[in-house]
ZAMARGU-4260 file (C-alpha; in steps of 0.2 Angstrom, whole numbers, plus 5000, padded with zeros to 4 digits):
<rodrens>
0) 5436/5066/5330 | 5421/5066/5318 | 5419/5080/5306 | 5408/5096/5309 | 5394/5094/5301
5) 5390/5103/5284 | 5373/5107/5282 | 5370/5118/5270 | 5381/5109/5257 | 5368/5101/5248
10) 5349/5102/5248 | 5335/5091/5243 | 5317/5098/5240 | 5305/5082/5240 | 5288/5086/5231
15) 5285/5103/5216 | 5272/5109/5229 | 5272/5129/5228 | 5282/5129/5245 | 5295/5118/5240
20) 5298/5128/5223 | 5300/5145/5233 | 5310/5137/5244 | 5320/5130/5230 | 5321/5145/5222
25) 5326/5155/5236 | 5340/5144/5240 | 5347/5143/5221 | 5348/5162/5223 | 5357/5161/5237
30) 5371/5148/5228 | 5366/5132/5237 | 5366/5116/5228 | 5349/5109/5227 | 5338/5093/5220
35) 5321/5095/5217 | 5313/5078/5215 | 5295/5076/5211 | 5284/5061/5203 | 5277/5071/5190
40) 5286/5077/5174 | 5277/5092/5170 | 5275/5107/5182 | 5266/5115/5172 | 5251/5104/5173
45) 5255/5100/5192 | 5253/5117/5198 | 5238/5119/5188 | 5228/5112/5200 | 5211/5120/5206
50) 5219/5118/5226 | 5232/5130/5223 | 5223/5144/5213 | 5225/5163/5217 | 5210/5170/5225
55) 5209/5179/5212 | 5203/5162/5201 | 5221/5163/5191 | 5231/5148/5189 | 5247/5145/5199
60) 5256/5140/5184 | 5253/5154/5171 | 5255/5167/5187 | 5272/5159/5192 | 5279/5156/5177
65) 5294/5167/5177 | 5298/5159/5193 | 5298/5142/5187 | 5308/5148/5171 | 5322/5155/5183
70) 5321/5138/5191 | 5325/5127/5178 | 5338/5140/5171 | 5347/5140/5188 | 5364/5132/5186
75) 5362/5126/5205 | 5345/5118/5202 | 5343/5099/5198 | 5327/5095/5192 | 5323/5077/5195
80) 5308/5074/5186 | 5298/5059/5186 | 5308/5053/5199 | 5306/5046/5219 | 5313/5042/5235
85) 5320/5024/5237 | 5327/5027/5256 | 5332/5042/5266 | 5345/5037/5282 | 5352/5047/5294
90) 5373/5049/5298 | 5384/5058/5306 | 5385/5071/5292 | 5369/5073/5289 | 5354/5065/5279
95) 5360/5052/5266 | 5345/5049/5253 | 5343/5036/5237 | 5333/5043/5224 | 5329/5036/5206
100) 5326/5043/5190 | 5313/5037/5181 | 5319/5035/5163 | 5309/5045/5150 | 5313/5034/5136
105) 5316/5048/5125 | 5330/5059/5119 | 5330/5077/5125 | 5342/5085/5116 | 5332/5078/5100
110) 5314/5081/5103 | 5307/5095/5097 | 5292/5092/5105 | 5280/5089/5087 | 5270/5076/5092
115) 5273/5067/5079 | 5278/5051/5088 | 5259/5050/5096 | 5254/5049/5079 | 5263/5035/5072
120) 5263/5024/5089 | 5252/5009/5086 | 5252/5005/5107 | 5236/5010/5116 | 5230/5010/5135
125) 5213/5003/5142 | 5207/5020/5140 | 5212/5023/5121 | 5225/5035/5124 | 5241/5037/5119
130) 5256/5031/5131 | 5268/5042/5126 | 5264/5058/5138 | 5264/5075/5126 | 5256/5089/5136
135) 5261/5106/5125 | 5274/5115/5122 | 5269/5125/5139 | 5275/5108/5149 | 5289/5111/5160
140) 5303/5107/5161 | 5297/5104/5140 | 5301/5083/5140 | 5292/5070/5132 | 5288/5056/5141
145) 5283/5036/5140 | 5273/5030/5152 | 5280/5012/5155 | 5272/5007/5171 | 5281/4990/5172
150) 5289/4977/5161 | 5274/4967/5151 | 5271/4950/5160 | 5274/4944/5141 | 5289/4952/5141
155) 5295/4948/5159 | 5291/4928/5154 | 5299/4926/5137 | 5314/4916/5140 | 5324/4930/5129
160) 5315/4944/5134 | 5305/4948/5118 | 5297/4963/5116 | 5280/4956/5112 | 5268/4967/5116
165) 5279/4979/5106 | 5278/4966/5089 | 5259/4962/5092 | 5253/4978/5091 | 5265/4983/5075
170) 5256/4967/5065 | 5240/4976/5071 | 5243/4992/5061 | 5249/4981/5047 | 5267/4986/5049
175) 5277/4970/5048 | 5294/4972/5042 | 5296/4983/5056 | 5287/4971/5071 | 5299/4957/5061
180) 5316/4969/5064 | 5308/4971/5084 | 5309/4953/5086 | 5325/4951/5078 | 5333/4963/5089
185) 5334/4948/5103 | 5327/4933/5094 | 5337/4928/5077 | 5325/4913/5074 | 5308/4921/5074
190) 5299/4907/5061 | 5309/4893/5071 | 5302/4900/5088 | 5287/4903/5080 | 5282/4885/5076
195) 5292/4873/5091 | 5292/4887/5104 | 5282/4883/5122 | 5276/4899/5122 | 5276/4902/5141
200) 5270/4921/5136 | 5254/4916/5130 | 5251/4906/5149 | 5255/4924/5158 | 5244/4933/5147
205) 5231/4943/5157 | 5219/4943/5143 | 5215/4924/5148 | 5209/4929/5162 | 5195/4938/5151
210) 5192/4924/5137 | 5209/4917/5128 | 5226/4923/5127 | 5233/4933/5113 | 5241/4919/5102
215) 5258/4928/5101 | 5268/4912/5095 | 5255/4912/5079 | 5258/4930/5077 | 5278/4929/5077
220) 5275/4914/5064 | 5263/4922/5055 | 5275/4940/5054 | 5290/4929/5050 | 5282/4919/5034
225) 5272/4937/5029 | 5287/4945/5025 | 5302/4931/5021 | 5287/4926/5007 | 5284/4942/5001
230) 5300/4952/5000 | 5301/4968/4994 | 5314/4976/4983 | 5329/4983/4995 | 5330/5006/4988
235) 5340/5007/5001 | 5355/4997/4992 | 5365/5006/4980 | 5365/4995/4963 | 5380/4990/4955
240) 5385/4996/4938 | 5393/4980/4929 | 5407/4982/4915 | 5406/4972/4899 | 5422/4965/4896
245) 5426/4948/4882 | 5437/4938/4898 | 5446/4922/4891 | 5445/4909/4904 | 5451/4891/4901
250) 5451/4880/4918 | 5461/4864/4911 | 5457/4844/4919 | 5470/4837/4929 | 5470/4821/4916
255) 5474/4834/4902 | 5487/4841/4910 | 5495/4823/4916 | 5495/4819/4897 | 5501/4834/4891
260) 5514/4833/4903 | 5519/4815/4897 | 5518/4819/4880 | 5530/4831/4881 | 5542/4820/4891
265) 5541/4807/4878 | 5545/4821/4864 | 5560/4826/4874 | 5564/4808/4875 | 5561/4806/4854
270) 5572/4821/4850 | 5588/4815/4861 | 5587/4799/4854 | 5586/4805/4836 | 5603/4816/4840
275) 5610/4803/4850 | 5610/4792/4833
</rodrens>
């Protein structure tokens, strides 16, 4: 006999639209476990959308803000967010769905949200923006986010998975040590690579379909000899304080020592024969 079916156990919420958030509030309230799932990671900026405006010409967002608050405070909520649906299947208890989380790339429980991180990246889009995702501090539910789309084709194609793209555009902003210490992570020999590697990164580079490919083995060469060549004093490194001490050191020959070693043999050898006499 098959069990009765639960189906208030467990509810998902697919989509931050303003039914699905009252719905999700409204069953948080009443105890029921429930996952909101949404593609976007703000919904702050979601629901500020000119289609769900008050008649009275204010913003969904700032007039149901409270609500979205007591949402994400709501110790029965999940808030998925970026996420999506890989498959929902029917069974005998019920719905069975897969869902994905779509990593962030940033720690939480660390980011206070500064924007200092925009300022520093050295990685730009088509559009000349930033891809690192930094609304305000109004953004709920307050996360920073990387907008990876997909693995970089240069990436996807270098045998050891080299974060080119990453290493190209630090050399760019003229930060090398730190392009040389990206590379290193997964390749230990960046100027051998850099002179006898194929390079299969350069043949899946899109910018040859435009004019020429970026020459990224030329760049890791170029990284690795601009900074073995031009080292720079290690602060980090604590110095040592040497002590100055008069040591006495003598490290004999092995030939001395078999002739002092004979010599005393025959001066044994003199002194018995003296007494013997």
């Amino acid at each position: 006999m098959k069990r009765p079916k639960d189906r208030l156990n467990r509810v998902m919420v697919i989509g931050a639209t303003p039914s699905g958030i009252a719905a999700t509030n409204k069953l948080g309230e009443l105890g029921i476990p429930v996952t909101l799932i949404d593609s976007e990671p703000d919904l702050d900026k979601k629901l500020n959308r000119n289609e769900w405006r008050l008649e009275s010409g204010v913003p969904l967002n700032y007039a149901h803000r409270p609500g979205l608050i007591r949402l994400l405070r709501n110790p029965q909520i999940n808030c998925v967010m970026p996420g999506k649906i890989k498959s929902i299947k029917h069974s005998p208890q019920g719905f069975r769905v897969r869902m994905k989380q779509i990593p962030s790339f940033i720690n939480s429980t660390r980011c206070i949200q500064c924007g200092r991180c925009v300022e520093v990246c050295p990685v730009e889009t088509l559009d000349g923006k930033k891809p690192i995702v930094l609304n305000s501090r109004q953004s709920l539910p307050g996360k920073t986010f990387i907008d990876k789309r997909r693995e970089p084709l240069c990436q996807e194609s270098c045998p050891l998975g080299v974060n080119a793209q990453g290493y190209v555009a630090l050399a760019k902003a003229g930060r090398y040590e730190e392009a040389l210490r990206l590379i290193r992570r997964d390749n230990v020999l960046p100027a051998v690579c850099g002179r006898i590697c194929t390079h299969p990164c350069e043949v899946a580079c899109r910018r040859g379909e435009l004019d020429a490919p970026i020459a990224i083995r030329d760049i890791k060469r170029f990284i690795s000899d601009t900074v073995d060549s031009d080292p720079r004093p290690d602060t980090d490194t604590p110095k040592l304080q040497l002590r100055s001490e008069k040591l006495r050191l003598s490290v004999p020959d092995l030939r001395v020592l078999s002739l002092l070693r004979i010599w005393r043999d025959m001066d044994i050898s003199s002194q018995f024969l003296k007494k013997k006499k």
